[in-house]
C-alpha positions as CSV (number, residue, x, y, z in Angstrom):
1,X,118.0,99.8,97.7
2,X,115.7,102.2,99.6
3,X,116.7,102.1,103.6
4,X,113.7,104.0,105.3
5,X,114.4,104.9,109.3
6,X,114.1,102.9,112.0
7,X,110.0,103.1,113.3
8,X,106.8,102.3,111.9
9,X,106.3,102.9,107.7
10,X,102.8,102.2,106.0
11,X,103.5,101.7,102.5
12,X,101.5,100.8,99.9
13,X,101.1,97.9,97.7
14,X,97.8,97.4,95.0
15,X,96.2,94.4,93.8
16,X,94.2,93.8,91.5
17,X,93.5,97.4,91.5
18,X,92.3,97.4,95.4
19,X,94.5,99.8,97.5
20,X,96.1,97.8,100.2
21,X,98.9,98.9,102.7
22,X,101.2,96.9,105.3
23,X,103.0,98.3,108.1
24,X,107.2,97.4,108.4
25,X,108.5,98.0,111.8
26,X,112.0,99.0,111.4
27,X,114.3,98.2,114.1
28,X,117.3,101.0,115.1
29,X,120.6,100.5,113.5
30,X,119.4,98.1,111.1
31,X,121.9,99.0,108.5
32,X,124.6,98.0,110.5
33,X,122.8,94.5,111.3
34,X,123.3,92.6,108.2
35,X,120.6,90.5,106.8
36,X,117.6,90.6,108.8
37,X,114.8,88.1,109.6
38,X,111.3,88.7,108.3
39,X,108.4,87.9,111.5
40,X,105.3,88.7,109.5
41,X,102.3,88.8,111.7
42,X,98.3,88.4,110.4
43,X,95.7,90.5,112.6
44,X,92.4,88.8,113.1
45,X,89.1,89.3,111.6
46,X,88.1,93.4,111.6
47,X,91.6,94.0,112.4
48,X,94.4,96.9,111.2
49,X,98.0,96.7,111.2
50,X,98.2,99.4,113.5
51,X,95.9,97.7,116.2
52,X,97.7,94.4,116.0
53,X,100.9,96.2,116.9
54,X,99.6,97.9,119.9
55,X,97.8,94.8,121.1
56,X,100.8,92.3,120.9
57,X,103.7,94.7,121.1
58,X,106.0,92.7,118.3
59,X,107.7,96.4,117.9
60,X,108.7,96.3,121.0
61,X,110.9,93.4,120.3
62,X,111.8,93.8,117.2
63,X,113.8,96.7,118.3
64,X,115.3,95.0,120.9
65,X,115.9,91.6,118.8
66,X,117.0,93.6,115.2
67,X,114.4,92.0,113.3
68,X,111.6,93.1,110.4
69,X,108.2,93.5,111.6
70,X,106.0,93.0,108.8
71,X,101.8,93.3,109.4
72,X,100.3,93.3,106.3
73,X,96.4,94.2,106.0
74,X,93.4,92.7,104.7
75,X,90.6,93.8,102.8
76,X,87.2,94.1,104.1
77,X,84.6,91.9,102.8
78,X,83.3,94.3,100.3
79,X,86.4,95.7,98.8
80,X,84.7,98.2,97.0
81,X,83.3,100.0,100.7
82,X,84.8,101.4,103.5
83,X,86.0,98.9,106.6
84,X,84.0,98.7,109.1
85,X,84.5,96.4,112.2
86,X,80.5,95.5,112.6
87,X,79.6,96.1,108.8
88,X,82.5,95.4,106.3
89,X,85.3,93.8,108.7
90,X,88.8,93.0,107.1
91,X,89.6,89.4,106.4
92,X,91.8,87.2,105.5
93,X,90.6,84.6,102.6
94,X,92.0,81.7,104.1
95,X,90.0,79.0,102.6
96,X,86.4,80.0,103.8
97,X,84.3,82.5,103.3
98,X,81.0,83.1,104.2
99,X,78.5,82.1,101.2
100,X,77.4,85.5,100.5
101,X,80.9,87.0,100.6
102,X,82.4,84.2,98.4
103,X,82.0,86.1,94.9
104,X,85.0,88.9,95.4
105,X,87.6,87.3,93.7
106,X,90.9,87.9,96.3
107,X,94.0,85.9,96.4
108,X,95.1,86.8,99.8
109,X,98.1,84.1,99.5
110,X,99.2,85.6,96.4
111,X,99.3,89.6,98.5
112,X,101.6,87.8,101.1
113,X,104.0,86.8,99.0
114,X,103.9,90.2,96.8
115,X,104.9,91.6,100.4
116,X,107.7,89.7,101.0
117,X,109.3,90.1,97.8
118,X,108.7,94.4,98.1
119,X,110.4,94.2,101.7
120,X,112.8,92.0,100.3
121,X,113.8,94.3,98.0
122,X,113.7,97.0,100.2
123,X,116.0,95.6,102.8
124,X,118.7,93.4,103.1
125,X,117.4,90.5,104.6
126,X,117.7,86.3,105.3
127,X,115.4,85.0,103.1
128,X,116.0,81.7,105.1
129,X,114.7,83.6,108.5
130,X,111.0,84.2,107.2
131,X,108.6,83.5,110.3
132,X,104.8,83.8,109.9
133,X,102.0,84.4,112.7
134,X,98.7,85.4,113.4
135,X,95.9,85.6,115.3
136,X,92.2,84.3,114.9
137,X,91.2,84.4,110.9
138,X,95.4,85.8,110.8
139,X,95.9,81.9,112.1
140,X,93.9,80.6,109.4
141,X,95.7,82.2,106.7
142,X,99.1,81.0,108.3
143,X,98.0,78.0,107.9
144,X,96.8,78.4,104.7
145,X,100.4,80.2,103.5
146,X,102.0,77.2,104.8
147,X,100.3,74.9,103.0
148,X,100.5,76.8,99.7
149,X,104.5,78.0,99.7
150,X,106.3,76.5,102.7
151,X,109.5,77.2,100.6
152,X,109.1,80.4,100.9
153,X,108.6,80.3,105.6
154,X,110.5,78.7,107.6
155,X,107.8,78.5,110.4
156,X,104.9,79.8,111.5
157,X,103.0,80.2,114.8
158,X,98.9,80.3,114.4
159,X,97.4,81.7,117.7
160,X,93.7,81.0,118.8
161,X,92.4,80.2,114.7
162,X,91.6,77.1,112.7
163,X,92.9,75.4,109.2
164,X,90.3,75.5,107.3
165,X,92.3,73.7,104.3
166,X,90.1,69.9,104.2
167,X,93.8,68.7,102.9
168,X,96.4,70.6,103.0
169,X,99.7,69.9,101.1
170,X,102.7,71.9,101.9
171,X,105.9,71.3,100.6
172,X,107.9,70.8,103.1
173,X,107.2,70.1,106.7
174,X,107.3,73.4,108.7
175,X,108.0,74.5,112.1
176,X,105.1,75.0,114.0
177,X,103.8,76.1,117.2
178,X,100.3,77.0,118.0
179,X,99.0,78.1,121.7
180,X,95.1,78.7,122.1
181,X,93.5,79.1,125.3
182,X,91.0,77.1,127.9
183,X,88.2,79.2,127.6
184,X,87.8,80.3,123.9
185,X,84.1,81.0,123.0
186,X,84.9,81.2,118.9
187,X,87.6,78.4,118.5
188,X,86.5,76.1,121.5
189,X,89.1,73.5,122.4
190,X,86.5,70.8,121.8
191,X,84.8,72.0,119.0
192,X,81.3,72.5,118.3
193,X,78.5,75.0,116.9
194,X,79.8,78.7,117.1
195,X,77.9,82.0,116.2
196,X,80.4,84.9,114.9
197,X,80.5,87.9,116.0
198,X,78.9,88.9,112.3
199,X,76.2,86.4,113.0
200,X,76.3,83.8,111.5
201,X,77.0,80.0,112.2
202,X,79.8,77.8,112.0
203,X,80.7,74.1,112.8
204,X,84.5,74.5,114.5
205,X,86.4,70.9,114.5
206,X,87.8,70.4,117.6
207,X,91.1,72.1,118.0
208,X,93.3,69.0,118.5
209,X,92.0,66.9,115.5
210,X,92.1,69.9,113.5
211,X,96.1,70.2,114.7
212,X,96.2,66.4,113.7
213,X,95.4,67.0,110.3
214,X,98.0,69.6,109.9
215,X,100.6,67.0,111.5
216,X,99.8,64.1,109.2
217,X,99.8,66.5,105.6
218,X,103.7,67.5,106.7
219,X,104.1,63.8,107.6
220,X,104.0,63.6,111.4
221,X,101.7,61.7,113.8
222,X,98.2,62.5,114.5
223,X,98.0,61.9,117.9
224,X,100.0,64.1,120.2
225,X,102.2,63.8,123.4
226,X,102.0,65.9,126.7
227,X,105.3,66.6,127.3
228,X,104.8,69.9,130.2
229,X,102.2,71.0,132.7
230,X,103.2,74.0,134.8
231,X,101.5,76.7,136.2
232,X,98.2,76.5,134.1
233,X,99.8,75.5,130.8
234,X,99.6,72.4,128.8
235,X,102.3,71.7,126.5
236,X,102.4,69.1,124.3
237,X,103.8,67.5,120.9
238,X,103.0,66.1,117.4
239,X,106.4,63.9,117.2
240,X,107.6,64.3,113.2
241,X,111.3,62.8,112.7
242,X,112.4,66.6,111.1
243,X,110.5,69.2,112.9
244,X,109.3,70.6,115.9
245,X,105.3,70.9,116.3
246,X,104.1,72.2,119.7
247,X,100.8,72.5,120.8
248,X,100.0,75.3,123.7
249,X,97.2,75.3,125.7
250,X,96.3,78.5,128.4
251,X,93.6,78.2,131.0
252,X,91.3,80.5,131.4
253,X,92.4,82.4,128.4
254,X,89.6,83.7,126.1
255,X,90.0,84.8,122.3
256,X,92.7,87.3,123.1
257,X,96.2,87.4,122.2
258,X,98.5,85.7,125.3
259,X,99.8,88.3,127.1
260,X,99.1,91.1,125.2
261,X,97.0,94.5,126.2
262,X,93.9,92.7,126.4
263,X,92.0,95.4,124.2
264,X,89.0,93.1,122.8
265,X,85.3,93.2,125.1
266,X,85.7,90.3,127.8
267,X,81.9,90.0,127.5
268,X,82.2,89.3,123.9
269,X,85.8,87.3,123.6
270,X,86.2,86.0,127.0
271,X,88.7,86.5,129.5
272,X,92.6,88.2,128.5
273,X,95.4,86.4,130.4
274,X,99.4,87.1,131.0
275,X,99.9,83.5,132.2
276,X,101.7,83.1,128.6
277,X,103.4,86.2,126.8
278,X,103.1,84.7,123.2
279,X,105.2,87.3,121.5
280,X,108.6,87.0,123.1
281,X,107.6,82.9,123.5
282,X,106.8,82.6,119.6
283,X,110.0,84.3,119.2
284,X,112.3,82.6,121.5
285,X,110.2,79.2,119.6
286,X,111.7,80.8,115.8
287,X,114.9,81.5,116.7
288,X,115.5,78.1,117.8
289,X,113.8,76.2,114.7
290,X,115.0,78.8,112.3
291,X,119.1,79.1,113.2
């Protein structure tokens, strides 16, 4: 079994004979730390692995926690052209596409999974610690990875994206905790008409019904419970007899990351806020549901 150091390692992994690449953040003295957990994390929409990591400082903690960063990357639109962020962003196909990008045939779900068995053979790690997140279009595909092989997660944690799934159908239920702030302008809370960033237009569902959905397909309730209110965040619950489901909301956060470096144009994604550090809070939220 190949140990690479401790630090950051691009490697890569083809499909369907498009180069991709993922990042693994290797934390220090991992050889002595037996089997590791997996946190994979899914950057948003025009996003790098490298970005994402800067942005929401996972290898920060992974060091200090002895876990696997994972950050896979996506392909841009066109495949067959170089990314760029205003003319061929990277994203995820996580059940919608727009109509004139719907003809590049890419099984996105299919790439996950083909990087989680080359880290898994790479490293010695606890197949039954395997936590999934992302942000924006990363959240949809969490969703989507969950409803297409919970067996292989044992929870996930969507930030500021949407399921796009009209019925999804996992498994298993799975842990999950989404957080998404007050003042989103491309996943607003109450849904509604939104124009990308790439222009063009979109009918959002409004967030909580949207979280509904996902509650009733893993068998839990629709309607949710507030259970906290402190310091300008909402916390509430889908109750399900088996599994926690936790639903986060920030004011006056923007489509940023919670807490992170706040990198992305305020003009363009709203307002960054450190009211809520999701990294160490979606952690602190696995290691609980995961053992």
């Amino acid at each position: 079994m190949s140990q690479p150091l401790a630090g950051p390692h691009l490697l890569p992994l083809a499909q369907n004979d498009w180069p991709r690449q993922f990042l693994v953040h290797v934390p220090p003295d991992h050889e002595h730390r037996g089997a590791l957990p997996i946190v994979m994390v899914l950057h948003g929409m025009g996003g790098t692995a490298l970005w994402t990591v800067q942005e929401t400082q996972w290898d920060q903690l992974a060091d200090r926690e002895g876990f696997l960063l994972v950050v896979p990357e996506a392909l841009p639109l066109d495949p067959g052209q170089p990314m760029s962020f205003w003319k061929n962003p990277t994203r995820w196909r996580d059940g919608h596409l727009p109509e004139r990008d719907q003809q590049t045939a890419v099984d996105d779900g299919r790439y996950l999974l083909a990087v989680l068995d080359e880290v898994q053979n790479r490293f010695a790690v606890n197949r039954r610690r395997v936590f999934v997140t992302g942000f924006s279009n990363g959240a949809g595909m969490t969703f989507c990875l969950a409803a297409t092989h919970a067996e292989r997660l044992t929870a996930i944690a969507p930030v500021s994206g949407t399921c796009r799934l009209e019925h999804p159908r996992p498994a298993r239920p799975v842990p999950t905790l989404y957080l998404i702030g007050t003042e989103d302008p491309l996943v607003p809370l109450a849904g509604g008409v939104v124009r990308t960033l790439w222009g063009w237009v979109e009918q959002r569902t409004p967030v909580r019904e949207m979280l509904g959905r996902w509650s009733e397909a893993m068998g839990g309730e629709i309607l949710s419970q507030r259970i906290d209110e402190e310091e300008g965040v909402l916390v509430e619950r889908f109750p399900h007899p088996q599994i926690d489901f936790l639903f986060y909301q920030i004011a006056g956060l923007g489509h940023h990351w919670p807490g992170g470096r706040g990198q992305l144009s305020r003009r363009l994604f709203g307002p960054p806020s450190k009211r809520v550090r999701a990294t160490e809070l979606i952690w602190r939220f696995f290691q609980r549901v995961g053992g």
